[in-house]
N, CA, C and O atoms as a CHARMM CRD file, in Angstrom:
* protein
*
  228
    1    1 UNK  N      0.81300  -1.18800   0.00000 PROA 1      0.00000
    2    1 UNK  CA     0.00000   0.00000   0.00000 PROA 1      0.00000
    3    1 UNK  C      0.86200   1.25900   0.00000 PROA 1      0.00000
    4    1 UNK  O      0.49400   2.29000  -0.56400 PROA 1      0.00000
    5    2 UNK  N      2.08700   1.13700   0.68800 PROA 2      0.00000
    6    2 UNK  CA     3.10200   2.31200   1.23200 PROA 2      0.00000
    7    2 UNK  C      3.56100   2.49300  -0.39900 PROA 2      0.00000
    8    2 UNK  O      4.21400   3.50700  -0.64700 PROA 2      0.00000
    9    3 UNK  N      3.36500   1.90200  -1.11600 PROA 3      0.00000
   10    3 UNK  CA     4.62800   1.80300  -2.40300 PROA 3      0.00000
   11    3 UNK  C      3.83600   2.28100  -3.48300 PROA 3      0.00000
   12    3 UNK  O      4.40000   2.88300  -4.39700 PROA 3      0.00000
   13    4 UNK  N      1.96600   1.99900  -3.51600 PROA 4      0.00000
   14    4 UNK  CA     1.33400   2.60800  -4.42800 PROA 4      0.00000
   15    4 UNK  C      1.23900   3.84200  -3.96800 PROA 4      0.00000
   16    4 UNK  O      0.74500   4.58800  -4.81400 PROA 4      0.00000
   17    5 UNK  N      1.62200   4.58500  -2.55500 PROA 5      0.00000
   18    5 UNK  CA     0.96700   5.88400  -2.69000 PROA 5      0.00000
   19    5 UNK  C      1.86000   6.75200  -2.39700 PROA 5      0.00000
   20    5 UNK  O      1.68200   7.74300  -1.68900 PROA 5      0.00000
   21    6 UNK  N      3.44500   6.22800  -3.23300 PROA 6      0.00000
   22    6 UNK  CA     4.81500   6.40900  -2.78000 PROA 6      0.00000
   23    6 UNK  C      4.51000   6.73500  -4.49200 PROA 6      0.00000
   24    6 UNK  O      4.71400   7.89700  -4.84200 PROA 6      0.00000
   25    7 UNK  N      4.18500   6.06500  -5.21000 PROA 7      0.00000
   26    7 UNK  CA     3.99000   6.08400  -7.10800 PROA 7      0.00000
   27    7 UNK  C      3.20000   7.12500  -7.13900 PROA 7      0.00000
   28    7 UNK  O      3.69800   8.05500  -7.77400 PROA 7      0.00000
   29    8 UNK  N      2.34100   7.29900  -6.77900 PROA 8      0.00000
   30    8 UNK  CA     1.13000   8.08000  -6.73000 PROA 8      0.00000
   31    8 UNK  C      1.94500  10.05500  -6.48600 PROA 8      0.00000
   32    8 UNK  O      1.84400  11.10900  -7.11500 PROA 8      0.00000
   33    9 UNK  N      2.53700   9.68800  -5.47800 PROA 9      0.00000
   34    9 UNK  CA     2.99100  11.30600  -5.44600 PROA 9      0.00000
   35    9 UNK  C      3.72000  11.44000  -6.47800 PROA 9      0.00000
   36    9 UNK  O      3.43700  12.31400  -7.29700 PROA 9      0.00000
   37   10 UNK  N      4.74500  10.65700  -6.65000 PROA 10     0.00000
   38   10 UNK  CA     5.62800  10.83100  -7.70400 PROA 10     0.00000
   39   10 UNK  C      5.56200  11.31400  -8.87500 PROA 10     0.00000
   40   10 UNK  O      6.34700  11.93100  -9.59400 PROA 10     0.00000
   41   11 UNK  N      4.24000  10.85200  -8.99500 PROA 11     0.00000
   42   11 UNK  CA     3.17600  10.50400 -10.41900 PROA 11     0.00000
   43   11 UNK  C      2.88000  12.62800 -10.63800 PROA 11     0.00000
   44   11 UNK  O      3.15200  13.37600 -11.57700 PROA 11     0.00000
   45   12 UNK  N      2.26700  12.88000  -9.34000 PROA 12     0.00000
   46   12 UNK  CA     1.37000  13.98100  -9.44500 PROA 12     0.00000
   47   12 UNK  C      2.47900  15.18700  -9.19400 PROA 12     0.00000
   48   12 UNK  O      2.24800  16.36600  -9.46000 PROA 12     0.00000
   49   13 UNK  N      3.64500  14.72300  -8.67100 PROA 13     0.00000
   50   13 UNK  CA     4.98500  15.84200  -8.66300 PROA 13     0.00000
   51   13 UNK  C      5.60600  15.89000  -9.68400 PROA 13     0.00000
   52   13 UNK  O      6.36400  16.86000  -9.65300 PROA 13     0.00000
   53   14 UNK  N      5.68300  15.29200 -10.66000 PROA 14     0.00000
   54   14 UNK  CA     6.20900  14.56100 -12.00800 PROA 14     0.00000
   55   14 UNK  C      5.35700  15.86600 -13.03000 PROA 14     0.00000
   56   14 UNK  O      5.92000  16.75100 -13.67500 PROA 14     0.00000
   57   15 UNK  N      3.64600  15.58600 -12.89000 PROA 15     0.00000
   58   15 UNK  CA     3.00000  15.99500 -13.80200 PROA 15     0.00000
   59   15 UNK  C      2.98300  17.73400 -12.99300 PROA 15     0.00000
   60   15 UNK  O      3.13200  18.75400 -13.66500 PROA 15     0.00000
   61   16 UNK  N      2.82600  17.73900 -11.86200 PROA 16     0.00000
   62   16 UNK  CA     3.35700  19.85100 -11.58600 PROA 16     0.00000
   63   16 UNK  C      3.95600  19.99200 -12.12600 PROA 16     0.00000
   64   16 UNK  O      3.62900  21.00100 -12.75100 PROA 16     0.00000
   65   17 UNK  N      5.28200  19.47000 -12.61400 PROA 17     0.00000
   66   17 UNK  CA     6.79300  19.99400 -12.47900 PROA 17     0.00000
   67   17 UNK  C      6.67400  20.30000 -13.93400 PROA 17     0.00000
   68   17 UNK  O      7.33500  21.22400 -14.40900 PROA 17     0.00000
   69   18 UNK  N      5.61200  19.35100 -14.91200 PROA 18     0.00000
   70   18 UNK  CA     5.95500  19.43900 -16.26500 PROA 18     0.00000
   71   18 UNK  C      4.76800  20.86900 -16.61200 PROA 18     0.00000
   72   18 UNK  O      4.92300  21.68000 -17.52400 PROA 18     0.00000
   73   19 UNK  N      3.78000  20.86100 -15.75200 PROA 19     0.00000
   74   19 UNK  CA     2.64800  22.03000 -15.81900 PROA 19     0.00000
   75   19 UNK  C      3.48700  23.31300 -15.56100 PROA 19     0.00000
   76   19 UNK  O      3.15000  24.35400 -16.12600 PROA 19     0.00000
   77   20 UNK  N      4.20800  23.29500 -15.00600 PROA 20     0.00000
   78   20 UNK  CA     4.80900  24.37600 -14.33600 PROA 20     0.00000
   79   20 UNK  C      6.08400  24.75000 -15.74700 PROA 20     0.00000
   80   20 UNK  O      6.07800  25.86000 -16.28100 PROA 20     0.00000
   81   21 UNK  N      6.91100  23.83800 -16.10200 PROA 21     0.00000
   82   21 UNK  CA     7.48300  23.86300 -17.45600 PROA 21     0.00000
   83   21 UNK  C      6.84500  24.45500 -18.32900 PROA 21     0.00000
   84   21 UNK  O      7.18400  25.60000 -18.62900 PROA 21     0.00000
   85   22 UNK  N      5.53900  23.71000 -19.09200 PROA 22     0.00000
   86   22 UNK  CA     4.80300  24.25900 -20.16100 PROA 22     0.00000
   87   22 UNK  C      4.27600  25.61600 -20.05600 PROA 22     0.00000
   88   22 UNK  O      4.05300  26.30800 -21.04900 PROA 22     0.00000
   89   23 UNK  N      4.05300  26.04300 -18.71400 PROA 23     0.00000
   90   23 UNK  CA     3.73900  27.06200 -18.87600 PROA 23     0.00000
   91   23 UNK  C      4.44100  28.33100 -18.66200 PROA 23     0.00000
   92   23 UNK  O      3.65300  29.20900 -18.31200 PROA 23     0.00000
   93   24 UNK  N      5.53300  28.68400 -18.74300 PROA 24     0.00000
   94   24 UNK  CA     6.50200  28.79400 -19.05500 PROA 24     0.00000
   95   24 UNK  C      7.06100  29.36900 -20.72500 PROA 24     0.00000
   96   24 UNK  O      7.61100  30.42500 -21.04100 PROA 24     0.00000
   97   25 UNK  N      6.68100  28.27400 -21.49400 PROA 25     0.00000
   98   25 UNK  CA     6.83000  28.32200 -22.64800 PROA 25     0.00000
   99   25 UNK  C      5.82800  28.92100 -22.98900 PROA 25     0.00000
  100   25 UNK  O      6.05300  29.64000 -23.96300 PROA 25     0.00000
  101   26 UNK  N      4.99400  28.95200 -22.69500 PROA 26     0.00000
  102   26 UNK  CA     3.57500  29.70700 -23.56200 PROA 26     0.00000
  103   26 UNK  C      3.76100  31.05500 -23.61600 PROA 26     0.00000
  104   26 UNK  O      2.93600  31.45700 -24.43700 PROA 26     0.00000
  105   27 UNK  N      4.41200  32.01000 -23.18000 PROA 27     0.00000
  106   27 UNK  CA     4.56400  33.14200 -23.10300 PROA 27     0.00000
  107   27 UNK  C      4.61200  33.67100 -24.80800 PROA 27     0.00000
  108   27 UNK  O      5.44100  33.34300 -25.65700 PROA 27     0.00000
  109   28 UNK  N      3.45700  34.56600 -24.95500 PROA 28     0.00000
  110   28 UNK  CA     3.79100  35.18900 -26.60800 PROA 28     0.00000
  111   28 UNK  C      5.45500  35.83400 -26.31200 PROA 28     0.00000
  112   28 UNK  O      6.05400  36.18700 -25.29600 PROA 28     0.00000
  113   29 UNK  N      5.85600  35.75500 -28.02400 PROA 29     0.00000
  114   29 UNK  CA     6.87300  36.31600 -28.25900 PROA 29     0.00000
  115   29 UNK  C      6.51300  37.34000 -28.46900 PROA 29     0.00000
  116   29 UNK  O      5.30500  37.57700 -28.45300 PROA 29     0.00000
  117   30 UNK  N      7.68200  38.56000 -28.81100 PROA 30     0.00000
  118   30 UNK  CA     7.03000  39.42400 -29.02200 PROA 30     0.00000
  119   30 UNK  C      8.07200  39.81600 -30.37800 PROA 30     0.00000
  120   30 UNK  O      9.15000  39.28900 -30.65300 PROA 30     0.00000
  121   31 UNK  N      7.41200  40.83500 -31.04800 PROA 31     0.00000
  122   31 UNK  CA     7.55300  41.15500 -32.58900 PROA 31     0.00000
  123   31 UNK  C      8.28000  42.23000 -32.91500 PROA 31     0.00000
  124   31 UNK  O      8.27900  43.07700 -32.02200 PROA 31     0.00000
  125   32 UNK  N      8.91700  42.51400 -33.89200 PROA 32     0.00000
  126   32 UNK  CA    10.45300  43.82200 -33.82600 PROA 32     0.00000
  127   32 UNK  C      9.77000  45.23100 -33.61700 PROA 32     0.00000
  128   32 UNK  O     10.36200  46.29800 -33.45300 PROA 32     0.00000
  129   33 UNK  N      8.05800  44.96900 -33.66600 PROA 33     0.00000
  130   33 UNK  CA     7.71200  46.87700 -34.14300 PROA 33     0.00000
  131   33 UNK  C      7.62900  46.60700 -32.32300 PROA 33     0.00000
  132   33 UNK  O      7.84600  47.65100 -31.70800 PROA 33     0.00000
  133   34 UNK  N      7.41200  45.64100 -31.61900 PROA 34     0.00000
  134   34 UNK  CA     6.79400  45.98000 -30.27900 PROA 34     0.00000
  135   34 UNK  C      8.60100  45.68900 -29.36600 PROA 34     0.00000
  136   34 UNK  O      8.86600  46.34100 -28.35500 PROA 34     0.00000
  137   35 UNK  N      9.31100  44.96600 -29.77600 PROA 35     0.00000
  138   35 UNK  CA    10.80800  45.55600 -28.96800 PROA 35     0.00000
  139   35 UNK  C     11.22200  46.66700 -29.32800 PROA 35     0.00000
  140   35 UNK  O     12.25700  46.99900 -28.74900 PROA 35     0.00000
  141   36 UNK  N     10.66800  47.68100 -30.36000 PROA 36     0.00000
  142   36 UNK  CA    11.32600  48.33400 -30.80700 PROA 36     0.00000
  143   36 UNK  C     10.85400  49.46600 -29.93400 PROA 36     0.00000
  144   36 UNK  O     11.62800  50.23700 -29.36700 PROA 36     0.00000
  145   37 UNK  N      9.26500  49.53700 -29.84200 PROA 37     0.00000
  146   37 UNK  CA     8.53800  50.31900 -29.13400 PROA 37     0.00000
  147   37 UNK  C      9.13300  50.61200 -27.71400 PROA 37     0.00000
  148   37 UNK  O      9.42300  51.67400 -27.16400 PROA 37     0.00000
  149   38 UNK  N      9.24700  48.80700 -27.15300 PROA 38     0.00000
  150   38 UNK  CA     9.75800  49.02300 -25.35400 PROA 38     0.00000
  151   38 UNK  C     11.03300  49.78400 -25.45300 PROA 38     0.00000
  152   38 UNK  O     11.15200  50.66800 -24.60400 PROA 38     0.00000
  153   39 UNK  N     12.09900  49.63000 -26.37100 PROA 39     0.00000
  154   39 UNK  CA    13.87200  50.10200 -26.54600 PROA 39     0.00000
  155   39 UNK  C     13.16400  51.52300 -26.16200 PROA 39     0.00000
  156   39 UNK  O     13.62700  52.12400 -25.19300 PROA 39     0.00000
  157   40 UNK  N     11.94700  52.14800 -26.95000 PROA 40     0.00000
  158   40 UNK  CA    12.18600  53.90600 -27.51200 PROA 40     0.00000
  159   40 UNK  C     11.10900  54.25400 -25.99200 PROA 40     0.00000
  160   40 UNK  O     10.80700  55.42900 -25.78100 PROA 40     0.00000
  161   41 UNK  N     10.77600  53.52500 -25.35600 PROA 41     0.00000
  162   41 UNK  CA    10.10200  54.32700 -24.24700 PROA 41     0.00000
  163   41 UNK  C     10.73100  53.85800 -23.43700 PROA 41     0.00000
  164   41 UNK  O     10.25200  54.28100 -22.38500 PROA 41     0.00000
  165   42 UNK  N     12.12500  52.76300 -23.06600 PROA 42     0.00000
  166   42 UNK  CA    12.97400  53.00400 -22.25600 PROA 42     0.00000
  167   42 UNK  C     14.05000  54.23500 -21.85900 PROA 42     0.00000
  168   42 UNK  O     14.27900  54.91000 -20.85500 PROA 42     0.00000
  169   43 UNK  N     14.58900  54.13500 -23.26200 PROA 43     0.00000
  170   43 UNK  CA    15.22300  55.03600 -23.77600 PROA 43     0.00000
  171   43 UNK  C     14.91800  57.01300 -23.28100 PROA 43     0.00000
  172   43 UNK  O     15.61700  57.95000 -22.89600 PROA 43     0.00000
  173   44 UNK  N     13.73900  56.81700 -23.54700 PROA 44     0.00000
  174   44 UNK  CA    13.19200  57.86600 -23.32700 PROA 44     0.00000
  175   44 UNK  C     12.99800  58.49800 -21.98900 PROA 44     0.00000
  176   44 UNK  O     13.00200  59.68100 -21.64700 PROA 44     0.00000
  177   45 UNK  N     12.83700  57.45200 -21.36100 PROA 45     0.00000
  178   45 UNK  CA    12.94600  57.64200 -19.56300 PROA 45     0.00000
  179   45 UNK  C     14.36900  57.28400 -18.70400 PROA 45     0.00000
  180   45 UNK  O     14.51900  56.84600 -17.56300 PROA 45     0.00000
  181   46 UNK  N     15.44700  57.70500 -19.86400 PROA 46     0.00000
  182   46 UNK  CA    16.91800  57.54000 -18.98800 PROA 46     0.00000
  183   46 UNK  C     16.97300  59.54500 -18.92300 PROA 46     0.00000
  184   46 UNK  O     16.70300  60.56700 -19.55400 PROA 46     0.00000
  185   47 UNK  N     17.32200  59.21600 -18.13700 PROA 47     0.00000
  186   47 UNK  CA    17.77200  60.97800 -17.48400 PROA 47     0.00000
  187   47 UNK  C     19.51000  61.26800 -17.92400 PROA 47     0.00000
  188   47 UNK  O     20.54700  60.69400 -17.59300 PROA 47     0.00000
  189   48 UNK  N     19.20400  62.49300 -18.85900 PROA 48     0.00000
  190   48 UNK  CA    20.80400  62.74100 -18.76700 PROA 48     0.00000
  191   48 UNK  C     21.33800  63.37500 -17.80300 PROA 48     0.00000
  192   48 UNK  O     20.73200  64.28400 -17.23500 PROA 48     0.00000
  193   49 UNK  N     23.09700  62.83400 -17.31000 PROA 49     0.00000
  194   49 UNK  CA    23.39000  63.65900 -16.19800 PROA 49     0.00000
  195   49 UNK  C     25.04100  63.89800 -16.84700 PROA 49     0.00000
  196   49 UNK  O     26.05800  63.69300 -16.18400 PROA 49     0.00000
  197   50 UNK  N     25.02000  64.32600 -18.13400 PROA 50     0.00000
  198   50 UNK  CA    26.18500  64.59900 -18.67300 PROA 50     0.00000
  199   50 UNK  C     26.62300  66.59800 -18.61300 PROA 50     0.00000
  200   50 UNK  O     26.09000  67.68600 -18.82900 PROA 50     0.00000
  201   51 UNK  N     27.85700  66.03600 -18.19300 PROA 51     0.00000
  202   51 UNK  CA    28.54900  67.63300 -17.75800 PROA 51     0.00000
  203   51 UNK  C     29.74300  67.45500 -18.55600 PROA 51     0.00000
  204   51 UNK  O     30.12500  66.39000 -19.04200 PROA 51     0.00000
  205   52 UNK  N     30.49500  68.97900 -18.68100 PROA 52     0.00000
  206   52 UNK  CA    31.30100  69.46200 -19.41800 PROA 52     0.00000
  207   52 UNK  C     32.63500  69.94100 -17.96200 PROA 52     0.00000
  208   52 UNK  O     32.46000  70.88700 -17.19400 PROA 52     0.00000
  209   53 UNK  N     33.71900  69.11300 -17.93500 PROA 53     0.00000
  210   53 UNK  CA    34.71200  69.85800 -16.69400 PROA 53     0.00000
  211   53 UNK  C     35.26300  70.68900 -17.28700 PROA 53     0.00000
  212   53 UNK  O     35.13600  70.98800 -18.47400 PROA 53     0.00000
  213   54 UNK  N     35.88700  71.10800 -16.54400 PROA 54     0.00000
  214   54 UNK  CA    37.17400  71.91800 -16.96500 PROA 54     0.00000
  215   54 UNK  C     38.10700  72.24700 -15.87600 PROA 54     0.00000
  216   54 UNK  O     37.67900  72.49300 -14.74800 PROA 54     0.00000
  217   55 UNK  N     39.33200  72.26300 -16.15300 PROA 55     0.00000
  218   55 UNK  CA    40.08900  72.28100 -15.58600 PROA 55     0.00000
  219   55 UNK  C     41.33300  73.14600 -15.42300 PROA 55     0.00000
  220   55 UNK  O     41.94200  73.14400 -16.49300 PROA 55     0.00000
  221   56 UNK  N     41.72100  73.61300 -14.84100 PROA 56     0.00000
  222   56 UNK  CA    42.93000  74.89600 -15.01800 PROA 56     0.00000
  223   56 UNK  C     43.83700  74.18500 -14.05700 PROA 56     0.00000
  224   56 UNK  O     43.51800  73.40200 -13.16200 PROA 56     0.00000
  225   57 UNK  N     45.55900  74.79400 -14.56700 PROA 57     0.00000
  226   57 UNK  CA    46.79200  74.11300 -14.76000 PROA 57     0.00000
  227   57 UNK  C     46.92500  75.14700 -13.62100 PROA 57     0.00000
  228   57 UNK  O     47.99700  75.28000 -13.03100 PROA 57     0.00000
């Protein structure tokens, strides 16, 4: 009895592990106009913090 319900988990940790895999994969890809989109509204929200030194001898 100990050994069928020793199979039994195995069985149902086996089939999570692969639910949990597949889904996973299902994620849409996404397409060059829509990475292109996320790049230009990342892009867009970097802050410049560029300065000019100078220095005397």
């Amino acid at each position: 009895m100990r050994n069928m319900a020793t199979k039994k988990m195995l069985f149902l940790l086996a089939l999570v592990i692969l639910d949990l895999f597949a889904s996973g994969c299902g994620e849409k890809e996404l397409n060059a106009e829509e990475i292109a989109a996320r790049m230009l509204e990342k892009q867009n929200n970097i802050e410049d913090y560029s300065y000019t030194m100078h220095m005397t001898y």
